[in-house]
N, C-alpha and C positions, 0 to 999 in steps of 0.2 A: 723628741719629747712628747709622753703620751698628751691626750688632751687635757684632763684632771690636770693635771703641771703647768700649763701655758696660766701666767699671772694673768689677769681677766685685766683689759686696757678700757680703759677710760678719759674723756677730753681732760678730767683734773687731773689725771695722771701724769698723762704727755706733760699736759702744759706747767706743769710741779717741775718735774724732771727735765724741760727745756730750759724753765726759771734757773733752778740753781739745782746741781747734783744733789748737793750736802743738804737742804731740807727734803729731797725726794728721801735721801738715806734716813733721816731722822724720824720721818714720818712712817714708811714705808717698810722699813729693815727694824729700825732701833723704835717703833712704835710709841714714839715719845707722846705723852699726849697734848692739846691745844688747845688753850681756851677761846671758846669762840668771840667773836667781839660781837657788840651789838648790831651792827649791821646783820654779819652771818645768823644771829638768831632771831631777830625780826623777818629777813627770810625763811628760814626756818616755819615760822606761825603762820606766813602768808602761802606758803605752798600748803601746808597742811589744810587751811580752808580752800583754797583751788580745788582740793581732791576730793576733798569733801563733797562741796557742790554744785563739785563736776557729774555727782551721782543723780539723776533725774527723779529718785526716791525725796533729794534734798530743794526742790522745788523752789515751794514755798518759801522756805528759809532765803535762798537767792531771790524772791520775790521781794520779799519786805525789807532785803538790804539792798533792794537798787532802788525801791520806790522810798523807801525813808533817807536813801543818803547817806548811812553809817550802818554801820555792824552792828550796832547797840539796837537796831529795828528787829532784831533779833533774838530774842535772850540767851537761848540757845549756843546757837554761834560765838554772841560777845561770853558767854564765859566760858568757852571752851577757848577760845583767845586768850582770855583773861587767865585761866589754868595751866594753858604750856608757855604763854609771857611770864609769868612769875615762876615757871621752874627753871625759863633763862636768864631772868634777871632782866628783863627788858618790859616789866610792867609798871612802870614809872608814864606818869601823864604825858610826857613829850613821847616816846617808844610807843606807847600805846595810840597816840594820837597818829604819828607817821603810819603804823600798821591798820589802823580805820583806813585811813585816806589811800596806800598804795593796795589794801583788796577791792575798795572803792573802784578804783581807776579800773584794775583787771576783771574785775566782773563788767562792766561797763562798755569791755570792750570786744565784742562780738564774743562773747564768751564761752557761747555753743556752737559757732562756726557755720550758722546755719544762713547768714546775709548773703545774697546774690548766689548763691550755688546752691544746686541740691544735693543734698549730704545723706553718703552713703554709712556712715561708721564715724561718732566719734569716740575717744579715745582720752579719759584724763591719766595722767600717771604712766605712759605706757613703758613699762619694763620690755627688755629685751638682753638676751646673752646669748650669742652667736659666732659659732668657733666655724674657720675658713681654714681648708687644709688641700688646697689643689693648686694644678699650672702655677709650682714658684709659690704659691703667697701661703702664710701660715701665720694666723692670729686666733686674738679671741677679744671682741670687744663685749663690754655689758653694761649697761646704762638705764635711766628712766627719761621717756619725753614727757614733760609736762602737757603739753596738750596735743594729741596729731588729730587730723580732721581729713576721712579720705571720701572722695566726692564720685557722682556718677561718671563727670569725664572723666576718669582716671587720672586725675590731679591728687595731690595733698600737701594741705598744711602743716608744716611742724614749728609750732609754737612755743617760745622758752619764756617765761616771766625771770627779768631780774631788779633786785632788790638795790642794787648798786646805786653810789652815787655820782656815775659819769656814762653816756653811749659810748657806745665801743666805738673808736679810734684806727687811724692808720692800717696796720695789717690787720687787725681786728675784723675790716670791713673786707677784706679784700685773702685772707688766708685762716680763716675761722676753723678751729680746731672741734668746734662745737658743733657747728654746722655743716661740717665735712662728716663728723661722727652719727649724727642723728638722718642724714640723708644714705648714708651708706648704710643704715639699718634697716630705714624703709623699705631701702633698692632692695634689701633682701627680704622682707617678711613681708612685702608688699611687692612684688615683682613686676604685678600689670600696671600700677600706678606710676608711669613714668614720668611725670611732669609733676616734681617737687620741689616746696618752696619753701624757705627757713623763716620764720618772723621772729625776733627778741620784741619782746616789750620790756622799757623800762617804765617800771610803778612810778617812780619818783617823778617823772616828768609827762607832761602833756602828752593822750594819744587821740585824743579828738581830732578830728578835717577841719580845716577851716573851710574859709569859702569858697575857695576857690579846688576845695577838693583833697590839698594837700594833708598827707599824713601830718600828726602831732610828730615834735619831736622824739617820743618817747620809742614811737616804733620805727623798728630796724628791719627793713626785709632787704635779703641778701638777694643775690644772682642766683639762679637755677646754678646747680652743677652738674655740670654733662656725667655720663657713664666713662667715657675717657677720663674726665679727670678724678672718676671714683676708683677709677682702676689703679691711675698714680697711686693717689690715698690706698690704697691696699696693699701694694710696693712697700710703700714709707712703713706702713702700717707693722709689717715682715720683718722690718729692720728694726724697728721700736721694741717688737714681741724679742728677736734673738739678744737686744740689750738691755730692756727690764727682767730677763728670763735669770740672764747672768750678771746680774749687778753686782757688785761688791766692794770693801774698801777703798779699791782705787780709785775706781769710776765715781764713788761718795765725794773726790778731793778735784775734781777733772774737770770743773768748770763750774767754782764757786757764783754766786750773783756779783759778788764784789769786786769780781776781778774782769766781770764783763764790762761794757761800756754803756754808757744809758744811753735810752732809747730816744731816736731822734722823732719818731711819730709820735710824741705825747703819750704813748702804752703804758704801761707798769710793769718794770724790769730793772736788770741790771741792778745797783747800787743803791736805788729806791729802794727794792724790797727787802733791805737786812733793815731800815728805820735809821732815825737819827741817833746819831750817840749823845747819853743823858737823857735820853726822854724818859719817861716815867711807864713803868711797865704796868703797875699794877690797873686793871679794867676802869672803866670811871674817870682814871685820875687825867687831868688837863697839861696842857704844854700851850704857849702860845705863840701863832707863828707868826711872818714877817710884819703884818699891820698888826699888833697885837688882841687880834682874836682869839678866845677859847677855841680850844680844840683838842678832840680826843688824841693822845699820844698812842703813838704805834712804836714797835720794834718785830724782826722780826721772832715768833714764837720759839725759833730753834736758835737765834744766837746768844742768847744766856744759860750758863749752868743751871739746873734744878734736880730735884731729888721729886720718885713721884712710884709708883706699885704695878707691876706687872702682875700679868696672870699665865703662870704658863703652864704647858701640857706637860706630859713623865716621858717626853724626850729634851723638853729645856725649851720648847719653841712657846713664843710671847703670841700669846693667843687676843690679850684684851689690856688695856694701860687704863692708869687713872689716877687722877691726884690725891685722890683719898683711899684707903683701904680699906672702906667700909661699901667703897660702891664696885668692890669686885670680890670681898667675900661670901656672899649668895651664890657665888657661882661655882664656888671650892667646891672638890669633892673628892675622890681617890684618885684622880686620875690627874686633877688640873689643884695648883698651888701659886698661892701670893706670896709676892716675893717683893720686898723696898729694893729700889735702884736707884744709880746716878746717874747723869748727861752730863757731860762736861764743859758741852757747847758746841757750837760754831768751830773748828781748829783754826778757821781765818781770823777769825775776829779774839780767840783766847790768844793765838802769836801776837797780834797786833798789842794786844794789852798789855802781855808779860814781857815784849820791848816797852813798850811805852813806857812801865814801870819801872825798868833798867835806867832808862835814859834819864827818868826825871830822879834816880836815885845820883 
């Protein structure tokens, strides 16, 4: 397969496609689109200022929001916040207040990478898309590092902020898809820099030392990973590339989430992630769980029917999805056409229904 053809692999990819075939097809194949939850687009706003003032033009701005303690030290900044919160629906005082406080935490927290090391290059956003095609291995990974930091010893840090609300768990710590991806990009755009270190920050949680020196809980820094075990990961890698290359119906039906078993490490998998049945789909709306607390209702976004607009090119290929058809007619032209479409769903979860419905008849 020439290069141009190799599907461009990514850790959300993998880990999509490990979760459950049938949302990699939904997403990926049938372009169904997704509403983001609040979480996802409060990340969203917080990376976007990381980039921001990752820029050393953006100085001052990062000055006055570490020395005032909020965003709002900033005008600037807070309504640029305040402009892409309210195009996600996540500018509401409680949304807005978490998004102060977790850019808060990551500015705060060595942010220029310049503590205890001398620093050769740093790096906010760093892009990379990088196709391997020798001895046996054939891929193409492409991705963004939120922060890498590469130093005179020939060390580097690569740094991920996440938004989430739990540290990563069980194989998380110990078989990182993320962290496997973002080091084997350095090994290669960085080749003298052999000593590389992964750190996750979570915003949500403490990244402060105490006093006795200990990291906050928020941050996560992994194991070095040798070049042997990057070599594996290239192996794996090979084998990932020849089965998202050829994906199709069947492979869509070949290891739904539901039918796998949940995860004994506390992860998020298996039968978690289709959501409870009966919870309320629409964004916003509450469920309450076993102590009767408010809480946002989840489901998964691919196991309900919906009706929603593609865009596609003058051979039928779905180029762009969207709920409305008003946010992909700007894009019409002679070439490319909107078109309304159906999902039908989940096929596990629409059989389970249409017995259900037998039964109770």
């Amino acid at each position: 397969m020439p290069e141009e053809e190799l599907t461009p692999l990514s850790a959300s990819r993998i880990k999509l496609l490990q979760t459950c075939s049938w949302s990699y097809w939904a997403r990926y194949i049938l372009k169904v689109p997704d509403k983001s939850n609040d979480g996802a687009s409060r990340g969203t706003v917080c990376h976007l200022i990381f980039e921001l003032l990752g820029n050393p033009r953006h100085l001052k701005h990062y000055d006055s929001i570490v020395k005032g303690g909020t965003i709002k030290s900033s005008a600037v900044v807070y309504n640029l916040v305040k402009h892409h919160a309210k195009k996600l629906s996540v500018d509401d005082e409680e949304n807005m207040q978490m998004i102060d406080e977790m850019i808060l935490n990551g500015l705060n927290y060595d942010f220029f990478g310049d503590s205890g090391k001398k620093i050769d290059l740093a790096i906010s956003e760093k892009d990379f898309s990088i196709v391997v095609d020798e001895d046996g291995k054939k891929y193409k990974i492409r991705g963004f590092i939120d922060k890498l930091f590469l130093y005179e010893n020939k060390s580097a840090i690569i740094r991920d902020f996440k938004t989430s609300k739990q540290v990563f768990k069980g194989k998380e710590l110990t078989d990182n898809l993320q962290d496997l991806m973002y080091s084997l990009a350095v090994s290669k755009l960085y080749p003298d820099h052999k000593n590389r270190y992964s750190e996750f920050l979570f915003l949500k949680f403490n990244l402060d030392k105490d006093l006795l020196g200990n990291k906050g809980k928020g941050v996560v820094s992994m194991e070095e990973i040798s070049d042997e075990e990057l070599e594996g990961f290239e192996r794996q890698l090979t084998e990932i590339q020849k089965t998202i290359d050829n994906f199709d119906s069947t492979l869509a039906r070949s290891s739904f989430a539901a039918k796998q078993g949940y995860p004994k490490d506390g992860t998020f998998g298996g039968p978690l992630v289709c959501g409870k049945k009966g919870y309320k789909k629409s964004r916003g709306e509450y469920v309450l769980d076993a102590q009767g607390n408010k809480i946002k209702s989840y489901i998964c976004p691919f196991r309900e029917p919906l009706d929603f607009f593609v865009l596609k090119d003058k051979n039928g290929k779905i180029i762009k999805s969207a709920f409305t058809k008003e946010e992909l007619v700007p894009m019409e032209n002679e070439g490319l056409s909107v078109e309304e479409t159906s999902y039908d769903g989940c096929p596990h979860w629409q059989n389970k229904e249409i017995l259900s419905d037998l039964l109770d008849f």
